[in-house]
N, C-alpha and C positions, 0 to 999 in steps of 0.2 A: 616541364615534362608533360608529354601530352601522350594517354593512356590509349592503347589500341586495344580492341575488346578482345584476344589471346590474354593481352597483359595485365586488362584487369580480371579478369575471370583466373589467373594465374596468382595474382598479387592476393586475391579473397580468399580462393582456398589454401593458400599457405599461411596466412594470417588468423585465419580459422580454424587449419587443424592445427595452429600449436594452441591457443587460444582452449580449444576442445580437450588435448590433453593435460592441460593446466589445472582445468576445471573440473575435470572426470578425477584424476593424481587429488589435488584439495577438498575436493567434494566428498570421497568416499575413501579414500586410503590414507588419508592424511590427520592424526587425530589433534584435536583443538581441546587443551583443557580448560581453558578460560574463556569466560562469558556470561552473560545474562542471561535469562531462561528467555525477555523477550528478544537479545541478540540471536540464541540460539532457534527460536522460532523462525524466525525474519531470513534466518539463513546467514545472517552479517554477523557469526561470531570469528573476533578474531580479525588480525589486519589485511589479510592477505580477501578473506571474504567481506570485509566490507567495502574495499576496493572494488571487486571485481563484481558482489550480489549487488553492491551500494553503489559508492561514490561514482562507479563507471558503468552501472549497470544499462544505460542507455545503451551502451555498446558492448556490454560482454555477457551479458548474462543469459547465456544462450536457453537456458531449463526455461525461458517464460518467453524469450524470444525466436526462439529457433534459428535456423542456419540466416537469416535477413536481416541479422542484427550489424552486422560489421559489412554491409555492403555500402553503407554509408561513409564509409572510411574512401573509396577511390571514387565516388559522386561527389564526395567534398574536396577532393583533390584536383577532380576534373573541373568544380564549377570555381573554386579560385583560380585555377590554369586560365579559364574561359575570361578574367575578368569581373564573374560575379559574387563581387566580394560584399555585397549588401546578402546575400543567400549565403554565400560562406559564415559569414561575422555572425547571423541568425543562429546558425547552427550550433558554432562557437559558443556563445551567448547562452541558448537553452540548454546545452551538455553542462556548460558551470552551472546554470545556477539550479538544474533538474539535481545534479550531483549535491551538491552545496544543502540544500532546502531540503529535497524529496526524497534523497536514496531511501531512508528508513521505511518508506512505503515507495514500492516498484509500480500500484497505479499511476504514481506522478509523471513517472518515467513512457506512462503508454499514453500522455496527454500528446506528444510529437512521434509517437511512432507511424500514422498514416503517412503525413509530410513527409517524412523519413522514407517510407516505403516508396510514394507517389514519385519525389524525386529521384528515387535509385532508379526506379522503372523508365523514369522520362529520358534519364540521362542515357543510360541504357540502349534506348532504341533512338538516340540521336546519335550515337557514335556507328549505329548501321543507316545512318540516312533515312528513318522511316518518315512516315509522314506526320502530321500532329496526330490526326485520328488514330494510330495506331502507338504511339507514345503513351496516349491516354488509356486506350484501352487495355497494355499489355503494364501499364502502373495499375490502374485497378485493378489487375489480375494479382499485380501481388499482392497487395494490398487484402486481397478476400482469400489466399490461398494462406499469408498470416493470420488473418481472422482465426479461417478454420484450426490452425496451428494452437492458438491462444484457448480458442474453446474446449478443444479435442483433450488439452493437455491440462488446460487450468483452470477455467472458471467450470467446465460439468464435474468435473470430478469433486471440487473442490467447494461447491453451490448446491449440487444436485438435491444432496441430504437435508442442507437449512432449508431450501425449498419447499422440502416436502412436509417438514415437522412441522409446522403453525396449520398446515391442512388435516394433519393426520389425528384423531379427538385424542389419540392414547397418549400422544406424544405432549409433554408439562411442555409447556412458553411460556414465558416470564410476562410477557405484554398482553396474552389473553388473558392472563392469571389478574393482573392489573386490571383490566378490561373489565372481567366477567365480577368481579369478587365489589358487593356493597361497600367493606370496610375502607377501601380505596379511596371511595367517592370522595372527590375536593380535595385530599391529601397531597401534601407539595412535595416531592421529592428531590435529592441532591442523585443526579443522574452521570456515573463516571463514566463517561466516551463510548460510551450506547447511542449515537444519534439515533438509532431507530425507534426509542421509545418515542419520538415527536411526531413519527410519521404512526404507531398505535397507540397512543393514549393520548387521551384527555385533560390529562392530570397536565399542572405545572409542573415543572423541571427545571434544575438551574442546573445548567453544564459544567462539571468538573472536571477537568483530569489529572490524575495522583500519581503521574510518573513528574509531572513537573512543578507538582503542588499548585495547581492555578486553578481558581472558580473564577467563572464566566459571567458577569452582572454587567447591568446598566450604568453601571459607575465603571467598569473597566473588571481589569483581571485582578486579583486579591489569592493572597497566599492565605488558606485553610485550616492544614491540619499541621503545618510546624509552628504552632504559637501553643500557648497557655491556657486563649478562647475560643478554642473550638465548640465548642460543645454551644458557648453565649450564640455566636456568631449563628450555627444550624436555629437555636431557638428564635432568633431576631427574626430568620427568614422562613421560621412557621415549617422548616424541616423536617418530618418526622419518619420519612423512610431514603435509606441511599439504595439506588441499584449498583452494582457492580457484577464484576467476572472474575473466576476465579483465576483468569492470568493476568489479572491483573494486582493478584495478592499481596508481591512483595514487591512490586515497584515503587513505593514507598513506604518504610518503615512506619511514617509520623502516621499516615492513613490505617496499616494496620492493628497498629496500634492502638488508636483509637476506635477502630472493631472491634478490637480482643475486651477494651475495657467499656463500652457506652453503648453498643450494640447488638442485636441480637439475629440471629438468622432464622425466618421465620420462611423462605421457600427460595428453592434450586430449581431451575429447569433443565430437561433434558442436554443442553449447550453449555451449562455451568455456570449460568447465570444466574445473581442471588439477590434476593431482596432483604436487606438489613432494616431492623427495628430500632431506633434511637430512643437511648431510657435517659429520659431526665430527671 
């Protein structure tokens, strides 16, 4: 079946406005009692939303993508029509395993959304005959008119504020706080899925994260806080302060656990960021 540009500009908006009222109906009128607080964050609580925020969000998840997300649906239809079944199978390929691996984070999903956009564009102004230069330039056009989409909608709004808080002297930061403060100095800390403390501090850090119970060492990954020695294990490795977040509280019990009884909270920043005291 070989798409005339009526039919696919016919086939996208009918495919997108059901796709839209699905989304709009589940999004906000539809109520979800069950989930995680981090499902419920992420927007994936619930089968129907992690479907559509998650496992498919390459293609459906219009709140981050805007109306160019499913134009990729009859570019892929036209480039296996054409024979280009190495560009087809690609596509194929990163939609599993973007779905598979990365749904729970939508950045993974924006690692193929240029390609995505570049070929919609391409394919596009070859079904009116244009010339290459003009393929090219009317793909980078969508390309920078989803830019502006992604910014407008999601990373200023969503950025703006952390941006400004580590500038602002009033504003508590967990990493200045670490930084500025003597008692720090040399102190090793068990660091839970804050990469940013690596890119402000000085300090040693071993990476944790306590949704899957896993520390990060030079011997490999090692489960933490579901055993017996925890506490041995932190003093072996000269541990004596954890950073964590407070959404990160109950994503595992064994970790808070071991809060409620070994440690101390000794400073919050403005973000909800905390640094724990470890009493041995």
């Amino acid at each position: 079946m070989d798409f005339s540009v009526k039919r696919y500009a016919i086939f996208y908006l009918l495919l997108y406005v059901a796709a839209f009222v699905l989304l709009v109906y589940f999004s906000f009128f539809f109520q979800w009692d069950f989930s995680t607080p981090d499902e419920l964050r992420r927007e994936i609580n619930g089968p129907f939303r992690k479907w559509i925020n998650g496992y498919l969000s390459l293609l459906t998840n219009t709140k981050y993508s805007g109306p160019f997300c499913l134009l990729i649906i009859p570019s892929w239809i036209y480039l296996f029509n054409r024979k280009r079944l190495e560009a087809s199978l690609f596509f194929v390929a990163a939609v599993f395993l973007i779905g598979i691996k990365g749904y729970i984070n939508y950045r993974y999903a924006y690692t193929l959304f240029p390609l995505m956009l570049f070929v919609t564009g391409y394919v596009f102004v070859e079904k009116n005959n244009m010339n290459l230069q003009w393929r090219y330039v009317i793909s980078l056009a969508l390309i920078f008119l989803h830019t502006l989409f992604f910014i407008g909608f999601e990373l200023y709004p969503k950025y703006s504020r952390r941006l400004q808080l580590p500038a602002t002297p009033s504003g508590k930061d967990v990493f200045r706080h670490i930084s500025t403060h003597k008692d720090f100095q040399g102190e090793v800390f068990l660091v839970n899925n804050l990469p940013e403390f690596y890119y402000h501090c000085k300090n040693k850090g071993y990476y944790y994260w306590c949704k899957e119970d896993e520390l990060y060492t030079a011997e490999g990954k090692k489960v933490l806080f579901n055993n017996r020695e925890s506490l041995t294990l932190l003093k072996q490795m000269n541990v004596h302060y954890i950073l964590s977040d407070t959404i990160f509280g109950k994503d595992n019990m064994g970790f808070a656990s071991f809060l409620d009884t070994h440690a101390t909270t000794i400073y919050t920043d403005s973000r909800g960021r905390i640094i724990y005291k470890v009493r041995y």
